[in-house]
N, C-alpha and C positions, 0 to 999 in steps of 0.2 A: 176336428170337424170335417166331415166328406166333404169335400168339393166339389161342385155343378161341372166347372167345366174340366173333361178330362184333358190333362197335362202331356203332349207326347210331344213328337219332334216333327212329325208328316206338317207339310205347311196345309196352311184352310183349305189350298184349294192347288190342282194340280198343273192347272192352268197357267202361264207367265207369257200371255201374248202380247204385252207389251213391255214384256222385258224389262221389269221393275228392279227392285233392290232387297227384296225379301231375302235372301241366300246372303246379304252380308250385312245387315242390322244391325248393330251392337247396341248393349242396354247403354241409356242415356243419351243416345244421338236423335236430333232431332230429324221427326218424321212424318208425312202427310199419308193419309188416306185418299186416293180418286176413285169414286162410287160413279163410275162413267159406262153409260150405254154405247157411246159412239168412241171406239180403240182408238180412232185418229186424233181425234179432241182431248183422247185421256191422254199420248204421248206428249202434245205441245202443254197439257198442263202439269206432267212429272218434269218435262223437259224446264220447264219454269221454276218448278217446285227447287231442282237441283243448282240453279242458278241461285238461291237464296239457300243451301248449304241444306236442303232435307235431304233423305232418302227418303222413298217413295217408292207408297203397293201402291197396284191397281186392282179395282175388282168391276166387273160387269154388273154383277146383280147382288140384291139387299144382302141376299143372305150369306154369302161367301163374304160379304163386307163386314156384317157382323161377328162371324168367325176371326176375322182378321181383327177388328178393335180387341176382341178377349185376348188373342197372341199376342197383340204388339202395344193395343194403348198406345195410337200413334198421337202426336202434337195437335194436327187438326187435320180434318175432313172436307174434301166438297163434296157435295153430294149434287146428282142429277135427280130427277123425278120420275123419270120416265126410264122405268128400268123391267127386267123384262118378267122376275118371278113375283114381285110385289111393288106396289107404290113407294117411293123416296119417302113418301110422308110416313112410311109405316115404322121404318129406321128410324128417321130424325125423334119422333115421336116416343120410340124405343129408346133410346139413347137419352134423353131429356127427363122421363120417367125415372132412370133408374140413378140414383146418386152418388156410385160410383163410376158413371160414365158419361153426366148431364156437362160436367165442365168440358171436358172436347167442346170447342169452337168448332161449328159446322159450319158451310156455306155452301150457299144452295148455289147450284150452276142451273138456269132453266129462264123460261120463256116470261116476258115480266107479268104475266097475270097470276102468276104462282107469288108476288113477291111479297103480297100483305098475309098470305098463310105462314110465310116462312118466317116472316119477322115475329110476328104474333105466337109462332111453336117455339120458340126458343133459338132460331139461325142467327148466328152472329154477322150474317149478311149476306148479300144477294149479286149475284152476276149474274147479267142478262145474255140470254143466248137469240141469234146468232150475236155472237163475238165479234167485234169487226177486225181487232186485227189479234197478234200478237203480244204487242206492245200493251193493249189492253190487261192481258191476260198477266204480262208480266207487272205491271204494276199492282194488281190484285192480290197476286203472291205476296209480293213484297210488302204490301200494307197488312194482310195477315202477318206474315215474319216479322213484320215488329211489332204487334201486338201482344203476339204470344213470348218472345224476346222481352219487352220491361218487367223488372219482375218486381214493380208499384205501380196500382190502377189508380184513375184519380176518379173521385163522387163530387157532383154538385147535391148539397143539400139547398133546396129551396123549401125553409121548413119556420116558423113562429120562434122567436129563444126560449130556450128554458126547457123545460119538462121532455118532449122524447127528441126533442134536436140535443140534450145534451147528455142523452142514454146513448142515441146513436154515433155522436162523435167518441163519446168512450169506448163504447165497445167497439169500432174499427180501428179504433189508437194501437190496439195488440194485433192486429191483420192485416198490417204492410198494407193500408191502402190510405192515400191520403183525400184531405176533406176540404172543402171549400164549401163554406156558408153561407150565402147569400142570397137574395130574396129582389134583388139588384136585375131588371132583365136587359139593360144597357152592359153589366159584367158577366153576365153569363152569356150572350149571345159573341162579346169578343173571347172568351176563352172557348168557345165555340169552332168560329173561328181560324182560332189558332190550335182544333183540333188537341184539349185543352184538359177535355173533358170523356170519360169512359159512360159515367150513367149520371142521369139525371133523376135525383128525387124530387117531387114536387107534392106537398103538402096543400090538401084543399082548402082555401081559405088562408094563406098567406103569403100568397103573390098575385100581384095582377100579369105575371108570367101568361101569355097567351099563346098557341101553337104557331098563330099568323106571325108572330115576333121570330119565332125560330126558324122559319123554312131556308130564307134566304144564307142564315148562316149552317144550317145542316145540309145542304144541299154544296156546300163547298168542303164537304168532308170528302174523308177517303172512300173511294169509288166499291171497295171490298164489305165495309163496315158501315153501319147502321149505329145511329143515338138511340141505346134504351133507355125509358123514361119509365120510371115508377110513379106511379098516382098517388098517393098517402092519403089515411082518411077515412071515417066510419061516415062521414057525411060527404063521400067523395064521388055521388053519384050526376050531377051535374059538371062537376072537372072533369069526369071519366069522358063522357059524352062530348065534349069540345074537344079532348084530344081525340077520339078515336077517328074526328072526322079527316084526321090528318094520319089513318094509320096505316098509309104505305109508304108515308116517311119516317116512321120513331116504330121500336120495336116496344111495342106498349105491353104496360104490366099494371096490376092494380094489388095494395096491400090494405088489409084495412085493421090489420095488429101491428105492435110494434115486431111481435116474430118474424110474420109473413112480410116485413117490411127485410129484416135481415135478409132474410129467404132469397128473396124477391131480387137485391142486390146482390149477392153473392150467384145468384144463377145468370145475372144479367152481366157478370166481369168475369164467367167461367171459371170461379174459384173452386177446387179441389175442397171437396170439405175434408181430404189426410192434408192436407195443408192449411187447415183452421186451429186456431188453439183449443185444448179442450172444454175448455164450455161451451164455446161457441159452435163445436161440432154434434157436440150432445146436444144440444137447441135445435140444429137442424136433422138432426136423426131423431128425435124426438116428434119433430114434428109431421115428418116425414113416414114412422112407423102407425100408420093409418090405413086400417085391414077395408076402409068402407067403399072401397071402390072393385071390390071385389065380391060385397054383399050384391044378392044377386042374378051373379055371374053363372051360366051352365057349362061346365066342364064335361067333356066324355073323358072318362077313363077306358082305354083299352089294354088288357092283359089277361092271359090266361091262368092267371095263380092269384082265386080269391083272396088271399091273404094279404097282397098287393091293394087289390082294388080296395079290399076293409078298410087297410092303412090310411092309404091317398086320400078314403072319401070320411073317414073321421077328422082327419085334418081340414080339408076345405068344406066338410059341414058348419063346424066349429067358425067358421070365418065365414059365415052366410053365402056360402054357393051351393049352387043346384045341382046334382049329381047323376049322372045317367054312366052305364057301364055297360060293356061289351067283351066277351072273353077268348074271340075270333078276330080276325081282319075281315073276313065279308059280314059278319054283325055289322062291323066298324064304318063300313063303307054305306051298309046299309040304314043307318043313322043319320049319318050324315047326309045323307040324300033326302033322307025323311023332315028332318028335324031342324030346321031354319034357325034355328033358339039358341043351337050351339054355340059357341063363344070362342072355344077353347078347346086341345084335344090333348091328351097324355097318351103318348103312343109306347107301348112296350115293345121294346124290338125284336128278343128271341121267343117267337111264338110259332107251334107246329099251324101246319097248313099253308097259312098265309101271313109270311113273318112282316113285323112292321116295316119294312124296307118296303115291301111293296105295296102294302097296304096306303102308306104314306104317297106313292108315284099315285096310285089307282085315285085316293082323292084328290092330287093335284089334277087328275084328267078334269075332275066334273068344271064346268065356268061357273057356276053360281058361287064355287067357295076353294077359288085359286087365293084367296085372302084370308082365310080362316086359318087362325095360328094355332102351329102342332107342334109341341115338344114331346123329343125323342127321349124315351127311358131307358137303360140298358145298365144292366150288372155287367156287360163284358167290355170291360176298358182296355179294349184294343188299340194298339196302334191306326191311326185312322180313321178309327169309329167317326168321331165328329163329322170328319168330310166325308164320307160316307152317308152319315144321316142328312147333311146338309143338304148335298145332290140328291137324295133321295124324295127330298121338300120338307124338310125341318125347317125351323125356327131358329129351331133353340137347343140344347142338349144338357141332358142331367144324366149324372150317374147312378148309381143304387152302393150302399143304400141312399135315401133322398132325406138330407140334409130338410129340414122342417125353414128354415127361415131363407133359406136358399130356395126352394119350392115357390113360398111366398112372394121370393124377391121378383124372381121368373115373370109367377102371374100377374104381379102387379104391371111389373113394365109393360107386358105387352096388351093387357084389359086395360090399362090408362087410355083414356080419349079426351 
């Protein structure tokens, strides 16, 4: 199977101005990502990071960041928001979508009006910026490093006995994660508390469990990390509603299957689904190979070899997208200036005239669509290519020939909203 991303040795980005650990990484050592606009702010948090035994990239902006998670698959992330080629939120978003990279633990570093987006997208928690001191920042670290460190999460089920309270206890019995049963809100708020507890399920209709009961004991958690709380429930649309008015304290989720209920936990404890046994990973790749969010969607294809453009546009015909094509870069450019609708661009790199390399700079000039996500295509798997395309305003990068479920994976992640 071709591979999306091409494989070389050039690092993401050529960049090291603050003198990271890229150049000596070794597989299995633990390692942080800092997605940081401000160089100052990103040393004192590598300088943290290495105080709790990570190495540690840094990167300025989304997209050299992204590069860098496909190299290294570091341990966890912070992420800033305010970054200079695209929004934070366009990462976290990206990364959350795709399910081989939804488990990375992010955590948002920014200004606390960002804090109820972050919890609600998927952040494993929130630091508020300005920072007051040091010492702050070091304990942040720290309480991420031992998060990611146990390697058994614990679940409160707050759920009726019998019927999916004892499907759910079964099937986490084989996924190292341990369970606590109770419907008791004088026992869940001391194991609270005592910082006790990973996620919270809460079944509608079998607790008088209330959000006002929790605050005082979530608010004595760790400063880095956030209580997520799953809602359980086909009839769970009034418990939704009570918790969400409390939703810049609990990183709120709603399940209203017993799948989307797996799902749901398993994304809120950052679980690896190549770390799930196999049914329980078929269950969630299963549920997760769902073309309909890309029904649709308008793609430009750009490239100069119909036979290209055929390909590309039978396949995401086939999956309900819209399809407009251009066999130039000033087509390409001129479409996109036209055509608000776009979504999406598939940029082919080696093209006479005006090769994707540039074509890609010239639409990052326009402002209207410095956000419009453009994956780079290229037969020539050069040394480099990648950061090359990246600087040049990619996204993303495929190789040719283009893997069909690989393609998919691409578009999904980045059409997900």
């Amino acid at each position: 199977m071709q591979p999306i991303y091409v494989e070389d040795d050039a690092p993401a980005s050529g960049l090291n101005e603050a003198n990271d650990d890229r150049g000596s990484i070794q597989p299995g050592e633990r390692t942080i990502l800092i997605v940081e606009n401000d160089l100052a702010f990103a040393k004192v948090l590598l300088e943290a990071a290495r105080r709790q035994g990570f190495k540690g990239l840094v990167s300025a902006t989304a997209a050299v960041a992204i590069s860098l998670i496909k190299e290294y698959m570091p341990t966890i992330v912070t992420l800033d928001i305010f970054l200079p080629d695209m929004p934070g939120w366009r990462i976290l978003n990206r990364l959350k979508a795709d399910l081989s990279t939804r488990h990375i633990p992010i955590c948002i570093v920014s200004t606390d009006d960002s804090r109820d987006r972050a919890l609600s997208s998927g952040a494993i928690g929130f630091i508020t910026k300005p920072v007051a001191s040091t010492e702050v920042v070091d304990r942040a670290i720290a309480q991420l490093a031992d998060y990611v460190a146990r390697p058994r999460k614990r679940v409160c089920l707050a759920m009726s006995p019998g019927g999916d309270l004892d499907a759910v206890q079964s099937r986490f019995a084989e996924e190292a994660i341990d369970i606590v049963a109770t419907t008791d809100t004088t026992e869940i708020c001391d194991m609270l508390r005592n910082d006790a507890i990973d996620c919270l399920v809460v079944e509608s209709g079998a607790s008088d469990l209330q959000p006002a009961d929790l605050i005082e004991a979530v608010e004595q958690r760790v400063l880095a990390r956030q209580l997520p709380i799953v809602v359980y429930g086909s009839g769970g649309g009034d418990a939704l509603s009570r918790w969400r008015r409390r939703d810049g304290t609990f990183a709120l989720r709603e399940a209203r299957s017993l799948e989307r209920l797996m799902d749901a936990v398993y994304f809120s404890l950052h679980r690896s689904i190549g770390e799930l046994s196999e049914g329980e990973r078929q269950a969630i790749e299963d549920l997760h190979h769902d073309n309909r969010v890309l029904e649709g969607k308008k793609a430009l294809i750009v490239d100069d070899d119909m036979r290209n453009i055929f390909a590309l546009s039978t396949v995401l015909h086939d999956h309900g997208m819209e399809i407009i094509s251009a066999n130039n870069g000033h087509e390409a450019i001129r479409l996109v200036q036209e055509d608000p609708s776009i979504d999406i661009v598939l940029m082919d790199i080696m093209m006479p005239e005006m090769d994707g390399m540039t074509t890609m700079r010239e639409i990052r000039k326009l402002e209207q669509r410095k956000d419009l996500p453009i994956i780079a295509v290229t037969a020539k798997a050069m040394k480099g290519d990648r950061e090359k395309c990246i600087d040049a305003g990619a996204w993303d990068y495929l190789s040719k020939p283009v893997d069909t479920i690989h393609l998919l994976g691409v578009l999904k992640s980045w059409l997900h909203r």
